[in-house]
C-alpha positions in Angstrom: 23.6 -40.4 -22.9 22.2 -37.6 -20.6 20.9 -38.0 -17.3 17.9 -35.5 -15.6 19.3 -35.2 -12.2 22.9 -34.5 -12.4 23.5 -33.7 -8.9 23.5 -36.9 -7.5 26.8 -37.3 -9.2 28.0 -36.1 -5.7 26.8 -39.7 -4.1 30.2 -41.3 -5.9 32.3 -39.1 -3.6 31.3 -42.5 -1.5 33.6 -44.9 -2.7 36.4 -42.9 -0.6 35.0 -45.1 2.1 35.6 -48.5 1.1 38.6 -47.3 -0.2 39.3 -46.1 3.5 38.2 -49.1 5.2 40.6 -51.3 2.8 43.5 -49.1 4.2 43.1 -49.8 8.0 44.4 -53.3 9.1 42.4 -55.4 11.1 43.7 -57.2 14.0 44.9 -60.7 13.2 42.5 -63.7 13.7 44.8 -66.1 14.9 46.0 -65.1 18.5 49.2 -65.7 20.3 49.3 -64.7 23.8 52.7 -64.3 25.4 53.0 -64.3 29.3 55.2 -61.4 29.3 52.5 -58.9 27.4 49.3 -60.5 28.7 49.0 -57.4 31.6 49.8 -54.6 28.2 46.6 -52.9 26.3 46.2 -53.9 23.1 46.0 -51.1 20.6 44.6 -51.4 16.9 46.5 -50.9 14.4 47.2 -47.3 12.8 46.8 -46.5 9.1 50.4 -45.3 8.2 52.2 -44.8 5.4 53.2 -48.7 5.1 49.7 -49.5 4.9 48.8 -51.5 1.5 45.7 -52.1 -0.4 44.9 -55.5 -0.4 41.8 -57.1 -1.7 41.8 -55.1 -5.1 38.8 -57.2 -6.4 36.9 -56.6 -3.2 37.3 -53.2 -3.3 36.7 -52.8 -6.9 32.9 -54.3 -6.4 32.9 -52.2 -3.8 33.2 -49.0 -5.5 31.4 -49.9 -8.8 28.1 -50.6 -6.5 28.0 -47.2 -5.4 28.9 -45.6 -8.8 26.3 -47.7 -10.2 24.2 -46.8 -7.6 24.8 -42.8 -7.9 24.2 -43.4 -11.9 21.0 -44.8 -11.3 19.5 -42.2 -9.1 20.7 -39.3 -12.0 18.3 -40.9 -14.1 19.9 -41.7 -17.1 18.1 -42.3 -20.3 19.6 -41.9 -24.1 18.5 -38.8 -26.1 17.2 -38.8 -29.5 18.0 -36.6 -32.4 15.0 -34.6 -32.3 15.7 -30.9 -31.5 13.5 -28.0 -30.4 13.3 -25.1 -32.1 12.3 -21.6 -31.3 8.6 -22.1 -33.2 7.8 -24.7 -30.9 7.4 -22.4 -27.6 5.1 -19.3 -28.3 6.6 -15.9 -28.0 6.5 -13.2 -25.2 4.5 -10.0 -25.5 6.0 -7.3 -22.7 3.6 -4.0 -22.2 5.7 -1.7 -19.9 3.1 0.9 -18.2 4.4 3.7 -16.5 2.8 5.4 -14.0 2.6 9.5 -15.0 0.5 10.9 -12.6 0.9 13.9 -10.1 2.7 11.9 -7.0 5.2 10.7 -9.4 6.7 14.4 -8.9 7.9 13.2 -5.5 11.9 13.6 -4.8 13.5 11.1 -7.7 10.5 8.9 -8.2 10.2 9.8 -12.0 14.2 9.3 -11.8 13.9 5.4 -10.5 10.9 4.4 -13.0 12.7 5.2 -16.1 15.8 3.7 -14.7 13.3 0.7 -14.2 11.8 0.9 -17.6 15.4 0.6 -18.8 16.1 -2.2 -17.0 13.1 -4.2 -18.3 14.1 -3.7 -21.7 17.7 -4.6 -21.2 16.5 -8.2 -19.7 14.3 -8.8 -22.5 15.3 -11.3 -25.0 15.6 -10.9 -28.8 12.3 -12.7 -29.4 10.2 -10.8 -26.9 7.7 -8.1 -28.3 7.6 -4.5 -26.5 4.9 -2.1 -26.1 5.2 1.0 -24.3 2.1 2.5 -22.5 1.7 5.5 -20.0 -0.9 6.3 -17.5 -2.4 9.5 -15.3 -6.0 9.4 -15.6 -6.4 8.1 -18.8 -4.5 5.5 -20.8 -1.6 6.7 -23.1 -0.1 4.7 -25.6 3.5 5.7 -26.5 4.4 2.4 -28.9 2.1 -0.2 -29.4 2.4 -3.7 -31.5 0.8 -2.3 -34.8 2.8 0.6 -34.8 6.2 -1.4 -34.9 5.0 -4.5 -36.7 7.0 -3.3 -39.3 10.4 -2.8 -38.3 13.3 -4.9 -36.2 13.1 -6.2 -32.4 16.0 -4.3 -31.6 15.0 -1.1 -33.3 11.6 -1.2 -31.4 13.3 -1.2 -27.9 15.6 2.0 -29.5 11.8 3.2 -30.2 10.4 2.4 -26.6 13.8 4.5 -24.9 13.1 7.6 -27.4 9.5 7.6 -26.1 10.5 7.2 -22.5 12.5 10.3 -22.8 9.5 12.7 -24.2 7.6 11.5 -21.1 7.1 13.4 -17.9 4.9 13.5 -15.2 1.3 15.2 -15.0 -0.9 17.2 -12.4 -3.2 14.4 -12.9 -4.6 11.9 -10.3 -4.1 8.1 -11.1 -6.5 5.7 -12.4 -5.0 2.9 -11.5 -7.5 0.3 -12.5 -8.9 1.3 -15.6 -5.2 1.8 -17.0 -4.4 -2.4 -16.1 -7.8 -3.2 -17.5 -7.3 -0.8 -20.7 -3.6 -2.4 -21.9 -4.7 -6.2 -20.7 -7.8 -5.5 -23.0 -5.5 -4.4 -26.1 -3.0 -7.7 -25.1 -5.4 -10.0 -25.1 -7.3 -8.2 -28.6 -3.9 -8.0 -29.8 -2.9 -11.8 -29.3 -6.5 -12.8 -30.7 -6.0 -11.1 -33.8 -2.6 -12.5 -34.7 -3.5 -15.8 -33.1 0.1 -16.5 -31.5 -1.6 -17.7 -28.1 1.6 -15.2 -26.7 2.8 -15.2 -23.3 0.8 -11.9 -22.2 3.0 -9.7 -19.4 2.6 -6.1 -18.0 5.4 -4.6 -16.3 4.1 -1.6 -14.1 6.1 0.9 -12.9 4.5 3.0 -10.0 4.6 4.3 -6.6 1.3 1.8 -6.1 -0.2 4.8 -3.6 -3.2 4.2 -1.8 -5.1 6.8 -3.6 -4.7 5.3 -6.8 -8.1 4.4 -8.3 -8.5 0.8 -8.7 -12.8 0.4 -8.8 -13.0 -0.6 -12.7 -10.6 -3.9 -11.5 -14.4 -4.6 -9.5 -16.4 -4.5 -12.6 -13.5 -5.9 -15.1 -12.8 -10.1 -15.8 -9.5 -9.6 -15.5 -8.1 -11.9 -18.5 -6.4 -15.2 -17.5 -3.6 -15.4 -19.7 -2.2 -11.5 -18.6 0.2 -11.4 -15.5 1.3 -8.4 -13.8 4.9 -7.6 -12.2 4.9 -4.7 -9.8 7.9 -2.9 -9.8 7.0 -0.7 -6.8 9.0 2.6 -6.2 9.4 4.6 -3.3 11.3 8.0 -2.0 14.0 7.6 0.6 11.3 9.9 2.5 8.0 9.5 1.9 6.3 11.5 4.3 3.7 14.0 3.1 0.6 16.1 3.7 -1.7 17.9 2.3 -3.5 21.1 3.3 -6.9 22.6 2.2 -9.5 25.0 2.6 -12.1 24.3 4.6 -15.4 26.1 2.6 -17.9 27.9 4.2 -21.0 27.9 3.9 -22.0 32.4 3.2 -19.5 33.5 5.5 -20.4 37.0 7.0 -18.3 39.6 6.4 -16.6 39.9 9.5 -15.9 36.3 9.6 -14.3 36.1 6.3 -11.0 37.5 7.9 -10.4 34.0 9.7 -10.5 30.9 6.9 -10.6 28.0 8.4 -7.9 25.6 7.0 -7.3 21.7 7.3 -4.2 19.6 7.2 -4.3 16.3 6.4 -0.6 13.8 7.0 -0.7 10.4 5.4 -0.7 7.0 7.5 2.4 6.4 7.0 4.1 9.9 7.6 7.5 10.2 10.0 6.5 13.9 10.2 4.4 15.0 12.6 4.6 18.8 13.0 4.1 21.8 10.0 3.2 25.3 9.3 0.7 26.6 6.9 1.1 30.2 5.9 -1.0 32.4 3.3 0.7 33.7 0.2 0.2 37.1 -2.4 2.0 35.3 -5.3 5.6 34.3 -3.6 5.2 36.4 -0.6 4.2 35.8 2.3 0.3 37.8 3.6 0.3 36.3 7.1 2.1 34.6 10.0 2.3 31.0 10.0 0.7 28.9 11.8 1.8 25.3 13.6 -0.5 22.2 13.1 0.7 18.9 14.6 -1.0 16.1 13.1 -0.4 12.8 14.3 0.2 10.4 11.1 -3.3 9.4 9.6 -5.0 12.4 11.4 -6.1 15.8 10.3 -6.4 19.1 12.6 -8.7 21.8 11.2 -7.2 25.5 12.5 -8.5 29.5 11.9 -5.3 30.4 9.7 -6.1 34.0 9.7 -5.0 37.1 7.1 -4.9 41.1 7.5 -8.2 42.4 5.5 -6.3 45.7 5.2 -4.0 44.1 2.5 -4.6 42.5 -0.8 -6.3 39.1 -0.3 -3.9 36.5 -0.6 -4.5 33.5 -3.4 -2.6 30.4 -2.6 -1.8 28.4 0.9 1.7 26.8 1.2 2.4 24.5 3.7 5.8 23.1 5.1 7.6 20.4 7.3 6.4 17.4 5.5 9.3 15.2 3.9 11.7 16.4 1.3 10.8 16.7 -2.1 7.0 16.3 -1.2 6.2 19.6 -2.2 4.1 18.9 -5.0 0.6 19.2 -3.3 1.8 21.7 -0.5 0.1 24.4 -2.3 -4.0 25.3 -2.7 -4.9 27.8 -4.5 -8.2 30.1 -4.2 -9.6 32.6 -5.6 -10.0 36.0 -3.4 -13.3 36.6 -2.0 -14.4 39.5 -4.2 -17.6 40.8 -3.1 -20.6 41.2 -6.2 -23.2 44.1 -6.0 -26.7 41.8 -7.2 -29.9 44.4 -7.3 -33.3 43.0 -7.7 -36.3 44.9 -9.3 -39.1 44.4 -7.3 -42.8 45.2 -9.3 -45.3 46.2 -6.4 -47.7 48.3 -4.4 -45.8 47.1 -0.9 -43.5 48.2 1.4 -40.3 47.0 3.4 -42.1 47.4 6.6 -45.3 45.9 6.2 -45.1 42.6 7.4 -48.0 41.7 5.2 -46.5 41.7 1.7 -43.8 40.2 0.1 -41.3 42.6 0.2 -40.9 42.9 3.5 -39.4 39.1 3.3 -37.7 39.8 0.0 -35.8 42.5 1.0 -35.0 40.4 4.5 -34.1 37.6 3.2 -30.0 38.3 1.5 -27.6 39.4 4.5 -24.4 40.9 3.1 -21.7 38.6 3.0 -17.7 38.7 1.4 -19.1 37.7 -1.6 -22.3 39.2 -2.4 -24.2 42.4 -1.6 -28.0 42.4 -2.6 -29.8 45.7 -3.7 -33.7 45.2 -4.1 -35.0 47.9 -6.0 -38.9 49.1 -5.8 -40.8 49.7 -9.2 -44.1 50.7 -9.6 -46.7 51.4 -11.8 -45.4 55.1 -12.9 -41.8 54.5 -12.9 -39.6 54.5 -15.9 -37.5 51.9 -16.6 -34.0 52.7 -17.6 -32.5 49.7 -17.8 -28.8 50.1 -19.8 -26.2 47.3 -19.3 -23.2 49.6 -20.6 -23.9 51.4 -17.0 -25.1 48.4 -15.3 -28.2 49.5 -14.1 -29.8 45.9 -15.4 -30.9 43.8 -12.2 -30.1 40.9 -12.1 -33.5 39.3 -11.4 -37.2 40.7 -11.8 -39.8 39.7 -9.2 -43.1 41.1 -10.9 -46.3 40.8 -8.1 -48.3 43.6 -9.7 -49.7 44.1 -13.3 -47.2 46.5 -14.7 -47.7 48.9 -17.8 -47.9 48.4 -21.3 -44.5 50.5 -21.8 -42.8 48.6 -18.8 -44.4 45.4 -20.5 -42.3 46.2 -23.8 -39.3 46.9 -21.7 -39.4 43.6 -19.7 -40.1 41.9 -22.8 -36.9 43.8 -24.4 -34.9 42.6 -20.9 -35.9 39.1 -21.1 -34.6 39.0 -25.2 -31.2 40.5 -23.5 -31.4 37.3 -21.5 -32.6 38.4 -18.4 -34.7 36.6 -15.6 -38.0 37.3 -14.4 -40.7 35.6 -11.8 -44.2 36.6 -11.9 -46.2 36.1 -9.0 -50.1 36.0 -9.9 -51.3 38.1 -6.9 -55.4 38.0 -7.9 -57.4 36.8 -10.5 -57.6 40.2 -11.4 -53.9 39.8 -12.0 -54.4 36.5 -14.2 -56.8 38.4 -16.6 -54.6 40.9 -16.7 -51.4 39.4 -17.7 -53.1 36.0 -19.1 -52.2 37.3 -22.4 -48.7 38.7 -21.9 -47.7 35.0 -19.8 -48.6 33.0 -22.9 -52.6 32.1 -23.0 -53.1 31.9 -19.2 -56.7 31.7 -17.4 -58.3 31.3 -14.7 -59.8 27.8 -13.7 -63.1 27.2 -14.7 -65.9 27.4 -11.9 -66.9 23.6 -11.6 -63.1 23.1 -11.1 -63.2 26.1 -8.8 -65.9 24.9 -6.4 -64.4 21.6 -6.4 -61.1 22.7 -4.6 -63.0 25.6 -2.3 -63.5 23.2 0.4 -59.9 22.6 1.1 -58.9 25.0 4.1 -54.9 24.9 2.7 -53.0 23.5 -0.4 -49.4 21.6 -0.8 -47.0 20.8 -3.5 -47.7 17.2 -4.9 -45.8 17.0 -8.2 -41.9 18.7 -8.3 -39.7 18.5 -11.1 -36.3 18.2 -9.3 -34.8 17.2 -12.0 -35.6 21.1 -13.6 -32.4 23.8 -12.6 -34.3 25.4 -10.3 -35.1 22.5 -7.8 -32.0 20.4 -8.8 -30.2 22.0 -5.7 -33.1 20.2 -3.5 -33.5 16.5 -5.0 -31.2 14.8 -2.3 -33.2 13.5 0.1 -32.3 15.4 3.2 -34.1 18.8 1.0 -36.8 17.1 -1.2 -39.5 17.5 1.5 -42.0 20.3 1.0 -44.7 18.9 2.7 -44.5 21.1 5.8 -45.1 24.1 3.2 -48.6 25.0 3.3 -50.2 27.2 1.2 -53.7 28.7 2.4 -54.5 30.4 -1.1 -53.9 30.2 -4.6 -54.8 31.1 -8.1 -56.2 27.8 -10.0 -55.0 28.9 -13.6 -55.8 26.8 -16.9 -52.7 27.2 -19.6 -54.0 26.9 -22.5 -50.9 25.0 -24.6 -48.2 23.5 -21.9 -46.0 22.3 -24.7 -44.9 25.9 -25.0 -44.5 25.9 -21.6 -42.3 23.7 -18.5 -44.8 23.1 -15.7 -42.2 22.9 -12.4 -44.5 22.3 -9.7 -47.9 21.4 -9.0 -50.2 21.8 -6.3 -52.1 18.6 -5.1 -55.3 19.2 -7.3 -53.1 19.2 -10.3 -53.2 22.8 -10.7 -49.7 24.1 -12.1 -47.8 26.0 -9.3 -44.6 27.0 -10.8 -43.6 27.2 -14.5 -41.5 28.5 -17.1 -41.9 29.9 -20.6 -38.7 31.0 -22.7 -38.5 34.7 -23.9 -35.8 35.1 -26.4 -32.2 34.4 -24.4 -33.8 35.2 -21.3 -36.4 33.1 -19.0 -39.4 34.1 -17.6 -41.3 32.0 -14.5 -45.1 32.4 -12.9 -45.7 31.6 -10.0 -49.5 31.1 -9.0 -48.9 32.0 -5.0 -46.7 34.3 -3.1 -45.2 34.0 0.1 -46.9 36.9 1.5 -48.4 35.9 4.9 -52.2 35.7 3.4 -50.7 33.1 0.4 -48.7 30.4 2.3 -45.8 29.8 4.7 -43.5 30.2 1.7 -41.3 32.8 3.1 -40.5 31.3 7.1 -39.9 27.8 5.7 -36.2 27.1 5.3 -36.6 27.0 1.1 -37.1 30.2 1.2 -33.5 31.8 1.0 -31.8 28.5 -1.3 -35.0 28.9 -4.1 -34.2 32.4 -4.0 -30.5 32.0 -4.3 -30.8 30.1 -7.2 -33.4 32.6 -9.0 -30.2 34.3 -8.5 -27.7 31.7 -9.8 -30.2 31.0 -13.0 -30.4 34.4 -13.7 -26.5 35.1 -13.9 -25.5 34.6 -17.4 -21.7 36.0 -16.7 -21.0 33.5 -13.6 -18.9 30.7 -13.3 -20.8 27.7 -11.5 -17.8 26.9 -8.9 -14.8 29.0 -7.9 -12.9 25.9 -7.9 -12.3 22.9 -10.0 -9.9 19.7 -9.9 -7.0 19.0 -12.2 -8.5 17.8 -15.6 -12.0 18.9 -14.2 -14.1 20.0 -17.1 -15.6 24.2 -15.9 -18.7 25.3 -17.3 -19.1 28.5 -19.2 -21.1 31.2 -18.5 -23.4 31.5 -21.5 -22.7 34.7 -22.7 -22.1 35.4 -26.2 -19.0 37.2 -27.6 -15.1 37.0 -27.1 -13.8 34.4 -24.8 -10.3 33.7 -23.6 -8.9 31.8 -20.8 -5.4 33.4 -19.2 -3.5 29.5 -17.6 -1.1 29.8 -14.6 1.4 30.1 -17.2 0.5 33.1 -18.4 -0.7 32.2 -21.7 -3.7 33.5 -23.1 -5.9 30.9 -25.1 -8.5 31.8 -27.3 -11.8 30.0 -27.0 -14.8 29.6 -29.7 -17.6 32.4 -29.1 -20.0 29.3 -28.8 -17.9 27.0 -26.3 -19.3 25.4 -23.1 -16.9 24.2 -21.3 -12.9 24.6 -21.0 -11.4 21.2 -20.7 -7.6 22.3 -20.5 -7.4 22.5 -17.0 -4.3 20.5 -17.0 -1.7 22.0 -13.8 -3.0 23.8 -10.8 -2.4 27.5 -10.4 -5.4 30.1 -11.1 -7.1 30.9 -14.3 -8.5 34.0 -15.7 -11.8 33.4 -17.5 -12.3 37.2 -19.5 -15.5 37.5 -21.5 -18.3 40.0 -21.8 -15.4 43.0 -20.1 -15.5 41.1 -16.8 -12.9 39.0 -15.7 -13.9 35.7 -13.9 -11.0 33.7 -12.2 -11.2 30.0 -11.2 -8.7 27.7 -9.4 -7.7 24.7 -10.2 -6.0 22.1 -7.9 -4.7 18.5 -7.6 -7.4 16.2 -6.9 -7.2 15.1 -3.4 -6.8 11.4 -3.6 -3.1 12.1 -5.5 -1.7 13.0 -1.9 -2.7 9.9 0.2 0.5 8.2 -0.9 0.5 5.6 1.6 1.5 2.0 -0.3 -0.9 0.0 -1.5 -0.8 -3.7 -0.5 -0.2 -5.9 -3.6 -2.4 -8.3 -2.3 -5.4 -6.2 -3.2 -4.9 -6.7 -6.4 -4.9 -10.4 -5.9 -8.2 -9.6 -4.7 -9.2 -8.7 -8.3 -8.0 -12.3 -9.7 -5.0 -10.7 -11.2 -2.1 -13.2 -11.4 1.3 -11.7 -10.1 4.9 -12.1 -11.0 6.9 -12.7 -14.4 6.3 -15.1 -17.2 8.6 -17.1 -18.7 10.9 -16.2 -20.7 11.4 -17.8 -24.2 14.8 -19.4 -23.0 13.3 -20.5 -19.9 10.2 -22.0 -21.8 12.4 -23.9 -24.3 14.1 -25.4 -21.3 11.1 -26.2 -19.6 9.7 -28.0 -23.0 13.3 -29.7 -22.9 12.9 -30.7 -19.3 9.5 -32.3 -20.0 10.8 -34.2 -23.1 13.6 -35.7 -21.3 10.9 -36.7 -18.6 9.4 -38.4 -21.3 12.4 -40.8 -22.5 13.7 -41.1 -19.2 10.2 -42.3 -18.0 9.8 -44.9 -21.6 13.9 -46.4 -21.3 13.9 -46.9 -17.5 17.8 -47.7 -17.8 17.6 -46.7 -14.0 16.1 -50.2 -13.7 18.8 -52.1 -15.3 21.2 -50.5 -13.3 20.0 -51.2 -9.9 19.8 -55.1 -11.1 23.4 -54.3 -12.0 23.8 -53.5 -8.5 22.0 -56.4 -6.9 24.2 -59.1 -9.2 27.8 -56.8 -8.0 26.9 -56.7 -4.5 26.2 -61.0 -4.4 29.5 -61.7 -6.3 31.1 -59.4 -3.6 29.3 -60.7 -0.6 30.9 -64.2 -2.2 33.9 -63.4 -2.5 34.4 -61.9 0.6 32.8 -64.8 2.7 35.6 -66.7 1.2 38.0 -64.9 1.4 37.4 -64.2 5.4 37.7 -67.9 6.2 41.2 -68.4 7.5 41.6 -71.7 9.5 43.3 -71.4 13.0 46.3 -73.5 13.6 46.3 -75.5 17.0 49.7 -75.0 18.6 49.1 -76.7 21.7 48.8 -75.0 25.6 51.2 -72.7 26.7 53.8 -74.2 29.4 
């Protein structure tokens, strides 16, 4: 026989109490009073050691209700032979995912998660399955299901500690969500495929910071049969902060001295007060300078440099908690300034206000990083263009008809992959060139006269989605309506498939285009900005569509100066040798037809070499890895994700073994008999012990 509730054995402990009151005597019925004690007290009697038990039958009713009693309320019920087995429970699939990413550097986090990991495998039972998965930005498996479907249980946990010890963290940023979705994804495929119906459980392992990405959990079903148990670590100290460049936007020269630099401390930070300083390599190349930033704040400070020395490539800050150095360094790349030089094709000069150069050569101020050069050629010069003694410009602004020999020469500099913009000036200039700019004419006369009574012309039709006017398609810069253009030429091109129409005015005439010439580019424009064309040059797209004339036209420059861990840079597309120096100091060789360079995989500087020139870039940890404030678990919640452990095979075979017993207790009902059992004992006792209490009282008469 078994019983469910076992702990209300305790209520027999109850039958001391009958067994007490049977022990103390009761005062006598039949009273004698004696004239000499009538004024005493009268005093019960004591329980001593010549106390007897009397009423054996009594008490033994007594004490068999109340173990009846207690027996009933265990629940007893008899069990049958049928057994469980361990088929009759499905198993327990365990995927331990271990956060890898940059803030795991932090004092002895990494330490505490593989001790963690450890201790997950060791409380595992022998019919749990084990996977092993590892997570930065992307998803790494380390041991999955298929791979050890064919060896032992125990030998895949020896498998899953092997791997643990190859891993280390990354400079990566976390992806929090996408890693959850991607291993509950491969559970759930996994379980459908064998068809066990598995108990599906992730264990992650992670600091859980707040700037872990969690937005795929908002566009996932999180699967209903996967639970999650956070095993959260944190530093003894986990204050930290962050510092950064503040970019500016064409510092001047003298300005470039001063770099303005922010520091950023975390919500949650018990330090309050740090020091930035500027660094050549490991020494110092300036006097640090004190922020105090309140926790969740940031203070934005000139952290100056002396120009006189080298220019300094990293910032290093101190004072935040210890062992949070991992993100108290930016790196940047030394303003080195470029000498640009622009060939300019016309009649004009600098100082008449009437032509275009007297804007084009206004228009680039010398700053840290660039110096611009416009160069005047006309009609009778010779062009001597040689790029071994860099004499090439780096962008052609043609606004006269040049010669046939400097026609072949352009023609040779755009193959080269240089850059040039036409500006029709006449018609005379349209005749002229019509030819050399790919079948171009002037509009017909009907369409002529049909446009002459307009007093000015605008823009109606933009391609923003073109390079040259992709730096204007927010909203904030698409507007060119306030640009007014009082004349223009109205061309006809004769086949636009060979060509890209950019713009076009509001008759439909093409304003802008573009026509490839070998490697190199060539654009017409059919209006200047010379004060008698339009408003071109004192509207405020002046400078930024020149700018990126200047942009499109260099072939040997890196788009950005500075790129994110993991960030994919663009190559310039220059043919010939490539290589790519890392912070290590390795050099790796790259394909003479590659794009991009993807291996941007720690933060430090890189050297970009190609073409003779040497183009560096810096790389550093994405910003989000250093808010490392804790993430509240119940965001996840959020999500539908269900928290906490399953159950283990033991504890499910129990459970199944609970409910069984349920089940017979609930069909015998021996409770039932028992308590009748009870009712019969406690009316044969209540019998016996009205008898037994009736004692007649002898009549001896009054006292004399």
């Amino acid at each position: 026989m078994s019983v469910l509730s076992g702990i209300f054995l305790l209520g027999a402990a109850a039958i001391a109490a009958p067994i007490l009151f049977h022990l103390i005597r009761r005062t006598p019925k039949a009273r004698y009073e004696f004239s000499s004690l009538m004024f005493l007290q009268p005093s019960p009697p004591r329980l001593t050691r010549r106390s007897r038990l009397d009423q054996w039958l009594l008490l033994l009713l007594r004490s068999l209700v109340i173990l009846l009693l207690a027996f009933a309320f265990m629940r007893p019920f008899f069990r049958t032979s049928t057994n469980l087995s361990p088929d009759d429970v499905p198993q327990r699939h365990v995927a331990i995912l271990v956060d890898q990413s940059a803030s795991m550097r932090r004092a002895d986090l990494w330490q505490q998660a593989i001790a963690q990991a450890n201790q997950v495998l060791g409380d595992l039972e022998t019919s749990d399955e084990v996977s092993l998965y590892a997570f930065d930005e992307t998803l790494t498996p380390l041991v999955t299901a298929e791979e050890t479907s064919q060896i032992d249980r125990s030998q895949r946990r020896d498998l899953v500690r092997e791997r643990l010890k190859e891993v280390s963290p990354t400079w990566s940023a976390s992806n929090l969500g996408a890693a959850l979705v991607g291993v509950a994804e491969r559970l759930s495929a996994d379980d459908d495929l064998r068809q066990m119906s598995a108990k599906l459980q992730i264990v992650l392992i992670s600091d859980m910071q707040t700037g872990s990405q969690i937005d795929r959990l908002q566009t996932s079903q999180w699967p209903e049969s996967v639970r999650v148990d956070v095993r959260a670590i944190t530093p003894e100290d986990d204050s930290n902060a962050r510092v950064r460049l503040v970019e500016a936007k064409e510092e001047t020269a003298e300005a470039a001295s001063a770099p303005r630099v922010r520091v950023r401390n975390t919500s949650h930070s018990d330090s309050e007060q740090f020091e930035v300083v500027w660094r050549l390599g490991d020494k110092d190349a300036s006097r640090p300078v004190s922020f105090y930033v309140p926790p969740g704040e940031s203070l934005v400070l000139d952290v100056p440099y002396d120009p006189g020395t080298p220019s300094p490539n990293q910032l290093h800050l101190s004072g935040d908690g210890r062992g949070m150095d991992f993100d108290n360094t930016f790196y940047v790349v030394p303003p080195i300034q470029e000498q640009v030089s622009i060939a300019y094709f016309g009649s004009d000069t600098a100082d008449d206000p009437e032509g275009m150069l007297f804007y084009l050569s206004r228009a680039f101020d010398e700053t840290a990083s660039r110096k611009v050069e416009v160069q005047t050629v006309d009609a009778d010069t010779a062009i001597n263009w040689n790029d071994v003694a860099g004499t090439t410009p780096r962008l052609v602004i043609i606004a006269q008809t040049p010669s046939e020999d400097q026609r072949n020469l352009l023609d040779a500099y755009l193959n080269r992959g240089g850059q040039a913009v036409v500006v029709l000036q006449s018609d005379d200039m349209v005749n002229d060139l019509g030819a050399w700019l790919g079948d171009v004419s002037v509009a017909s006369g009907e369409e002529e006269e049909a446009s002459s009574t307009e007093s000015y012309a605008m823009l109606g039709q933009i391609d923003f989605q073109h390079p040259l006017f992709t730096p204007f398609a927010a909203a904030r810069y698409n507007d060119f309506t306030t640009i007014r253009f009082w004349q223009h030429r109205r061309v006809r091109l004769a086949d636009e498939s060979t060509t890209e129409v950019i713009a076009r005015f509001e008759d439909d005439t093409p304003a802008i285009w573009s026509l490839p010439r070998g490697e190199g580019q060539l654009y017409v424009m059919s209006a200047g900005w010379s004060r008698k064309d339009s408003q071109l040059a004192l509207s405020t797209k002046f400078l930024p569509l020149l700018s990126r004339w200047l942009e499109l036209a260099d072939r040997q420059k890196l788009a950005s100066h500075s790129y994110f861990v993991n960030q994919s840079v663009p190559l310039p597309a220059a043919s010939g040798e490539k290589t790519i120096q890392i912070p290590s100091g390795n050099t790796l060789q790259l394909t003479e037809d590659a794009t991009t360079f993807d291996d941007t995989t720690e933060p430090g500087t890189y050297v970009l070499r190609q073409g003779g020139k040497e183009l560096p870039f810096a790389v550093n940890l994405a910003d989000a890895e250093s808010d490392t404030a804790p993430l509240a678990l119940d965001r996840l919640e959020q999500f539908g994700i269900p928290l906490g452990m399953a159950a283990t095979h033991t504890q499910q075979l129990a459970e199944l073994r609970q409910l069984q017993d349920r089940e017979l207790e609930n069909h015998q009902k021996v409770w039932k008999w028992l308590v009748v059992s009870v009712l019969m004992l406690l009316a044969v006792e209540t019998f016996l012990a009205a008898r037994r209490s009736h004692v007649p009282t002898q009549d001896l008469g009054e006292a004399q």
